[in-house]
C-alpha positions in Angstrom: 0.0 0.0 0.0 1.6 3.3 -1.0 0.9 6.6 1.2 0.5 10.5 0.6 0.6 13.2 3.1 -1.5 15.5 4.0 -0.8 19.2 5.5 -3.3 20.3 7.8 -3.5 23.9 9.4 -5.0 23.8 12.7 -4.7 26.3 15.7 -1.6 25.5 17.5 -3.5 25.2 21.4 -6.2 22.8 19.2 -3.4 21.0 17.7 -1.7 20.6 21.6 -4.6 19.7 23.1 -5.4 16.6 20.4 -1.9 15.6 20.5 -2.3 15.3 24.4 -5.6 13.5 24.3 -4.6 11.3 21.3 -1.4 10.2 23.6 -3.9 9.3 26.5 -5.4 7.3 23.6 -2.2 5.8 22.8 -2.2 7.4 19.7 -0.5 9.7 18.0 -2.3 12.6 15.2 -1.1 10.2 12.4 -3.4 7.3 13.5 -5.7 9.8 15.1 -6.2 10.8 11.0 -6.7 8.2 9.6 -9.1 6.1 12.3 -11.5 9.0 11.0 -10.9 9.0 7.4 -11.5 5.2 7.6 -14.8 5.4 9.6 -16.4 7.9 7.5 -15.5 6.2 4.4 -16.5 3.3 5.9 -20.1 4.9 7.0 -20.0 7.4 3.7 -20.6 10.1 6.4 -18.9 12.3 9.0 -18.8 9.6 11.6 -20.5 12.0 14.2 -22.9 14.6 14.8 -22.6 17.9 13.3 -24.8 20.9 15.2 -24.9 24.2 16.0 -24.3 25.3 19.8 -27.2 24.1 21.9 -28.2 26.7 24.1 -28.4 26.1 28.0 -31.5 25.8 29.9 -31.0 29.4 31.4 -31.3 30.8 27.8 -33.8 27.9 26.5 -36.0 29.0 29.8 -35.9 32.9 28.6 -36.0 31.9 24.8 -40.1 30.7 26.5 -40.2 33.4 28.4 -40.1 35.8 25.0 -42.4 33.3 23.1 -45.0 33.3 26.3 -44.6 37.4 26.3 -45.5 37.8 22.7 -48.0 35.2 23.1 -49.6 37.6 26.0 -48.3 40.8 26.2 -49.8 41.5 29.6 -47.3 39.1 31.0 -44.3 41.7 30.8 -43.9 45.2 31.7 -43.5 48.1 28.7 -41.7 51.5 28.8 -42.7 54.4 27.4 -39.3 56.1 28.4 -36.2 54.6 28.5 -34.4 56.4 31.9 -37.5 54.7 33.7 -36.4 51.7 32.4 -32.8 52.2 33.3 -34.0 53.0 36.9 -35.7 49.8 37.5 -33.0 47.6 35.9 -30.7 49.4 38.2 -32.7 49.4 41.4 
């Protein structure tokens, strides 16, 4: 079996950190490389999820909140004027 090789540009702290992890694994980024390339050609696929950020439940809960609010605007509080506003954030 003949090889290539392939140049990767990475961040160098992402690059440390995988090197470090990939040695815990016994492993080094070589091997590291090509378990993936072999996986997702073996599954035609990226051989795991791809997503965007999930938020956390604090921003899920107020992401509700705004849908509940619009829902029933009697369920917040509006300003007219934007220094009362500031007063009661601040107080």
């Amino acid at each position: 079996m003949s090889t290539t090789n392939i140049t990767v540009r990475i961040d160098t702290e992402l690059k440390k950190q995988a090197e470090e992890l990939f040695y815990d694994f016994g492993m080094n980024m070589t091997t590291a490389y090509v378990m993936f390339l072999k996986q997702a050609v073996r599954e035609q696929r990226i051989p795991f999820e791809i997503s965007r950020n999930t938020p956390n439940a604090e921003t899920i809960a107020a992401i509700e909140e705004v849908r509940a609010m619009k829902a029933d605007p009697t369920l917040g509080k509006s300003y007219t004027d934007v220094d009362e506003m500031m007063r009661e954030l601040l107080s």
